[in-house]
C-alpha positions in Angstrom: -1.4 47.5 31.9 -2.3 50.6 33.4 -2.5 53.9 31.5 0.4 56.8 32.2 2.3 59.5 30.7 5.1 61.5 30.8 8.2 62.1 29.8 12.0 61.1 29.3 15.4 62.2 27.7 18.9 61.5 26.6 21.6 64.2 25.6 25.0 63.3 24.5 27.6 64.4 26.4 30.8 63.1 24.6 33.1 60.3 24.4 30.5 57.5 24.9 28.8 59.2 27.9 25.2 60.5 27.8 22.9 62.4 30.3 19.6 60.8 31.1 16.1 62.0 33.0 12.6 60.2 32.9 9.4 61.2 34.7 6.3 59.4 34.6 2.6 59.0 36.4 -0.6 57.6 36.6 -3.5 58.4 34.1 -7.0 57.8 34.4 -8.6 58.2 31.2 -12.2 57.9 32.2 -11.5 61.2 34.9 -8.3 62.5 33.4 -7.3 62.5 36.7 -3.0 62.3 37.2 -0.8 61.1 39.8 -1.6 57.8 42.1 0.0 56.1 45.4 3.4 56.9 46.7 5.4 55.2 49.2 4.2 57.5 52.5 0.3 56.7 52.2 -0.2 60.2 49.6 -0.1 60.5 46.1 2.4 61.7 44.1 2.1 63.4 39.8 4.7 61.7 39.3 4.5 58.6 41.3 5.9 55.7 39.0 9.2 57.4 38.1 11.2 60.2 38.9 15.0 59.6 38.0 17.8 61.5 36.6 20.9 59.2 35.7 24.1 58.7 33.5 24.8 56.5 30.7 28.2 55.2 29.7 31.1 52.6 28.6 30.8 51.6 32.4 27.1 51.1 32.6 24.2 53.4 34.0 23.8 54.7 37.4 19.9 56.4 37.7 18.8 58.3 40.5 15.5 59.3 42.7 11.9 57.4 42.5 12.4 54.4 40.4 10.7 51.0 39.1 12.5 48.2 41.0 15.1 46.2 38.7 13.0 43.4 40.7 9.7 44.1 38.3 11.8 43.7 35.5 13.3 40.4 36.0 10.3 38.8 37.0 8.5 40.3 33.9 10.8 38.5 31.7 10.3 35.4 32.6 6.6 35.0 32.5 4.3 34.4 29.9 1.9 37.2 30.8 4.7 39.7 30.9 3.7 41.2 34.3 0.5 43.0 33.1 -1.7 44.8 35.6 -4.2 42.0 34.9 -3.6 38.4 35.9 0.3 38.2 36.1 3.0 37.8 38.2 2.9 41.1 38.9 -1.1 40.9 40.5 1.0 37.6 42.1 3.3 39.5 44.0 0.9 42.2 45.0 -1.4 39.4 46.6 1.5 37.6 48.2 1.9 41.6 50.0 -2.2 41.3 51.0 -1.4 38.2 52.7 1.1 39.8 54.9 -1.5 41.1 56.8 0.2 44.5 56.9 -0.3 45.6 53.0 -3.6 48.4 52.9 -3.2 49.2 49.3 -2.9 52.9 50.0 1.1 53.5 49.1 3.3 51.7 47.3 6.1 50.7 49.9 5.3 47.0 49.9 5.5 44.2 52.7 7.6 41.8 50.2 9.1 43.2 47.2 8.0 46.6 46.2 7.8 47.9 43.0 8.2 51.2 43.3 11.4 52.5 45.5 12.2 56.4 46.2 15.1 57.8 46.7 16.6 54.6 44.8 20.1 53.9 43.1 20.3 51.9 40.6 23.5 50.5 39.0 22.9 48.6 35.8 25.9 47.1 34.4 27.3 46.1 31.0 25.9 43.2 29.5 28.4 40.8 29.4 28.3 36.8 27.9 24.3 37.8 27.4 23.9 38.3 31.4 22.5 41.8 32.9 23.0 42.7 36.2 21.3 45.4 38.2 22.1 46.5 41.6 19.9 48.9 43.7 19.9 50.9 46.9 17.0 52.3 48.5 18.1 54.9 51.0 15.8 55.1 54.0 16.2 58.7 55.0 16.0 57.8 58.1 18.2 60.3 60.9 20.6 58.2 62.7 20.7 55.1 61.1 21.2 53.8 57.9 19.8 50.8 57.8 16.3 51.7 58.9 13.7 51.7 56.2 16.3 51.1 53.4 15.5 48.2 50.3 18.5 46.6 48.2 18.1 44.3 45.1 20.2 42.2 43.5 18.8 40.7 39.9 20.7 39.4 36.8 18.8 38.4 33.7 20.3 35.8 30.6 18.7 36.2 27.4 20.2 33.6 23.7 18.4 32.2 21.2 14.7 32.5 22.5 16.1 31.5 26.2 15.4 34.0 29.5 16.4 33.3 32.5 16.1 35.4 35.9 17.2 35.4 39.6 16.2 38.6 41.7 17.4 39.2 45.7 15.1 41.8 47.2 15.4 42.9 51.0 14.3 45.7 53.0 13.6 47.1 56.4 10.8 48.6 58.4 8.7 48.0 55.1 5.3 47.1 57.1 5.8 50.2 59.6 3.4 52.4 57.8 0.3 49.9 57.2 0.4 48.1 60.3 0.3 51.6 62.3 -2.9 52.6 60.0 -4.4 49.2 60.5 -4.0 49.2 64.1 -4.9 52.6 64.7 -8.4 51.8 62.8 -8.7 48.3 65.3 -7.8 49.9 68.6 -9.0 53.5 68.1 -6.0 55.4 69.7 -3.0 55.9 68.1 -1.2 55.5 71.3 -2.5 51.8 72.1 -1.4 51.6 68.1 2.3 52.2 68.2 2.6 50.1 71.7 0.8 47.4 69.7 3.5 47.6 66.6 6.4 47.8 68.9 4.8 44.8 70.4 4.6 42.8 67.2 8.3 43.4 66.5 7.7 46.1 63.4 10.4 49.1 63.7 11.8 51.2 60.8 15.2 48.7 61.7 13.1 45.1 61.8 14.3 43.2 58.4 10.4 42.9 57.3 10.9 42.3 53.8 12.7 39.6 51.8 12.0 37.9 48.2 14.4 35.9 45.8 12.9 34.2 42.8 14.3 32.2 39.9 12.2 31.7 35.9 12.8 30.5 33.0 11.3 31.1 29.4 11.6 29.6 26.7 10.6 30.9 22.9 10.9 28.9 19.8 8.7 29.8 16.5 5.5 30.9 17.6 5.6 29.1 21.1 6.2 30.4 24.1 6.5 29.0 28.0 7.5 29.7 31.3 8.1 28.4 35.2 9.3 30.5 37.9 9.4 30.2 41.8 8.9 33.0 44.5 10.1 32.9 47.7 8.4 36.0 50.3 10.0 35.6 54.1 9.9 38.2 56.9 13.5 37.5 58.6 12.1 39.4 61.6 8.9 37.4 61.7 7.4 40.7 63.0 3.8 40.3 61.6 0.3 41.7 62.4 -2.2 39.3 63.8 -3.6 37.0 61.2 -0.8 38.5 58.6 2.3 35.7 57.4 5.7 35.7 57.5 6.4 33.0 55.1 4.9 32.6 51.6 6.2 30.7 48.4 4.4 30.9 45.1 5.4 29.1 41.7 3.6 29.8 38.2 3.7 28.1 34.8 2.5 29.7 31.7 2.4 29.5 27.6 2.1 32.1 24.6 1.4 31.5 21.1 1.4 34.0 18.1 -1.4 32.7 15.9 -0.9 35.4 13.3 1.7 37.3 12.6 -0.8 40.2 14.5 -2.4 38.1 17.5 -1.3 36.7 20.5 -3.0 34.6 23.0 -1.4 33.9 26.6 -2.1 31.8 29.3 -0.6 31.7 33.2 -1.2 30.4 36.0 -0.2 31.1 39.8 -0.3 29.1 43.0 0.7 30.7 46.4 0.9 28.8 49.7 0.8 30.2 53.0 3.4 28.5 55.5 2.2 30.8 58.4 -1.3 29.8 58.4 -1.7 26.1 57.1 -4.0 25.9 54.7 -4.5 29.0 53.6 -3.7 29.6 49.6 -4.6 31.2 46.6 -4.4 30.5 42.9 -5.1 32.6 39.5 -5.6 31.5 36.5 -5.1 34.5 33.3 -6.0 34.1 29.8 -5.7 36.8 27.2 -5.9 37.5 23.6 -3.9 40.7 21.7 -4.6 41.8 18.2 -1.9 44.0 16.9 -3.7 46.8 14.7 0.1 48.7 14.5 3.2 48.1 16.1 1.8 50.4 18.7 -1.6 50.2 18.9 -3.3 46.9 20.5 -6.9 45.5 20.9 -6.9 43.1 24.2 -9.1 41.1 25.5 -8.3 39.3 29.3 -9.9 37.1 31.7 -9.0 35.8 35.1 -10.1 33.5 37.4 -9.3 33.6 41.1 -9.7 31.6 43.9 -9.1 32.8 47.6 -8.3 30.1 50.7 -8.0 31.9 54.2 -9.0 35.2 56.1 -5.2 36.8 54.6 -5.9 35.6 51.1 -7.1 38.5 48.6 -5.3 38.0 45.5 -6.9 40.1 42.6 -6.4 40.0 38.9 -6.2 43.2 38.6 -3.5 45.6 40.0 -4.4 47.6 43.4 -7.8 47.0 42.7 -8.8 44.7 46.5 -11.3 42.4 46.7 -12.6 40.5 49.7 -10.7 37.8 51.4 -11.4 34.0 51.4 -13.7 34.6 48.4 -13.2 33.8 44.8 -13.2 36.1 42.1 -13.8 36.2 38.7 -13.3 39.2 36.4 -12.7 40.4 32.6 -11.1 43.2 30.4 -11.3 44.5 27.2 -9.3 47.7 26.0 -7.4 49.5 23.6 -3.3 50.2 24.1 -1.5 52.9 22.4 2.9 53.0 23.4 4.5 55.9 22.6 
């Protein structure tokens, strides 16, 4: 995963109900440098959570810049646990590359995005072992409330080593921002950009954005494995040239603790491009944990990726591009402290 820091509390308020807050960022150890990509092309010090929120008999309602109950769902049902490095989570952000509108420079992406500001989330009680979030991403958009708004839907089931997880993700006017920047570079004008947008369909109200998945995992001793199933449509099929509008991508995966202190995992991911025939993309992760504490791990990762098509870019390792129709190979080793 990627380094952060910050910070989060809980106070008791009485009779079962307590007030919560959380703020978190980016941290770049070798620089010290703080803060990374928000969701309008800047950065942000805070720019992975910023939420206050309640907690209560009821449930929890959290407000402001917030992880996606999307992430979280998909994380649990795959073997890699949607690391930074070769996971479903560097899946999803190459299924966004291959929309064509997806520059890597904020974090308000084509299909599915991670990251949502001005987000509520409503988290329910768990009930027969089921979870179920809600989320609404208001737009802030004057005059309409529709435009450049993101909903998701998930609900997670987890007995006796048995996950399961179905997310609904939509939103609007998501490839706006990118496909302005990447026409504006093409063209040179920012005029004969916007007319070319409008042209391709992409307005702050155009339904740009839609994912729904389903996994399964399975854990029994020291064995772990996983499928799951993507599905990435653009209702609007309002797309920049070369970019798709329909993309499916399944993954399979296995984990086994060797020692009660290491962990080796395996995935793998396929994605298929229905917009451009032929074009696809697969990536294969390995990696191998050593616990030295319950907090403090030794890991060791490699990836290897291959890359069908002028839209396909898939990396192993979160926002870090790498050139299209080329295959890729890459490896990690680190040190993880959780606090």
């Amino acid at each position: 995963g990627g380094s952060n820091w910050g910070f989060k509390g809980r106070e008791d308020l009485g009779g079962g109900l307590a007030a919560l807050f959380q703020l978190q960022g980016n941290l770049t150890l070798p620089s010290g440098v703080t803060g990374g990509p928000n969701s309008s092309s800047g950065t942000s010090f805070f720019n992975q959570i910023a939420m206050v929120g309640l907690h209560g008999d009821c449930g929890d309602v959290k407000f402001g810049r917030q992880v996606s109950p999307m992430y979280w769902a998909m994380a649990s049902t795959d073997s890699r646990q949607g690391r930074y490095f070769g996971s479903s989570l560097t899946a999803l952000v190459g299924i966004n590359s291959a929309s064509g509108a997806f520059i890597g420079n904020n974090s308000n992406a084509s299909f599915g995005s991670v990251y949502n500001d001005n987000a509520v989330i409503y988290t329910l009680p768990t009930w027969h072992d089921v979870t179920v979030n809600l989320e609404y991403a208001l737009g802030n958009t004057a005059g309409s409330f529709k435009a450049n708004s993101q909903q998701a839907l998930t609900a997670q089931y987890a007995r006796n080593g048995l996950k399961l997880s179905a997310l609904y993700y939509n939103g609007y006017g998501n490839n706006q921002a990118a496909a302005t920047t990447l026409y504006t570079g093409a063209l040179g004008s920012a005029t004969a950009a916007a007319a070319a947008v409008a042209a391709a369909g992409i307005t702050p109200s155009a339904n740009t954005n839609r994912l729904t998945s389903l996994g399964a995992l399975y854990n029994w001793d020291a064995y772990t494995v996983h499928a799951s199933y993507f599905m990435a449509r653009n209702p609007a099929h309002a797309v920049v040239k070369g970019g798709s509008a329909s993309l499916d991508m399944w993954s399979v995966g296995a984990a086994w603790r060797v020692t009660g202190t290491m962990d080796l995992s395996l995935g793998y991911y396929r994605m298929t491009d229905n917009t451009n025939r032929g074009n696809s993309a697969s990536q294969l992760a390995l990696g191998l944990d050593y616990l030295l504490s319950k907090r403090t791990t030794l890991y060791v990762e490699a990836a290897d990726i291959s890359n069908r098509g002028a839209n396909m870019n898939l990396s192993p390792i979160y926002s870090t591009p790498v050139m299209a129709n080329t295959g890729v190979r890459a490896w990690m080793a680190g040190i993880r402290h959780t606090f």
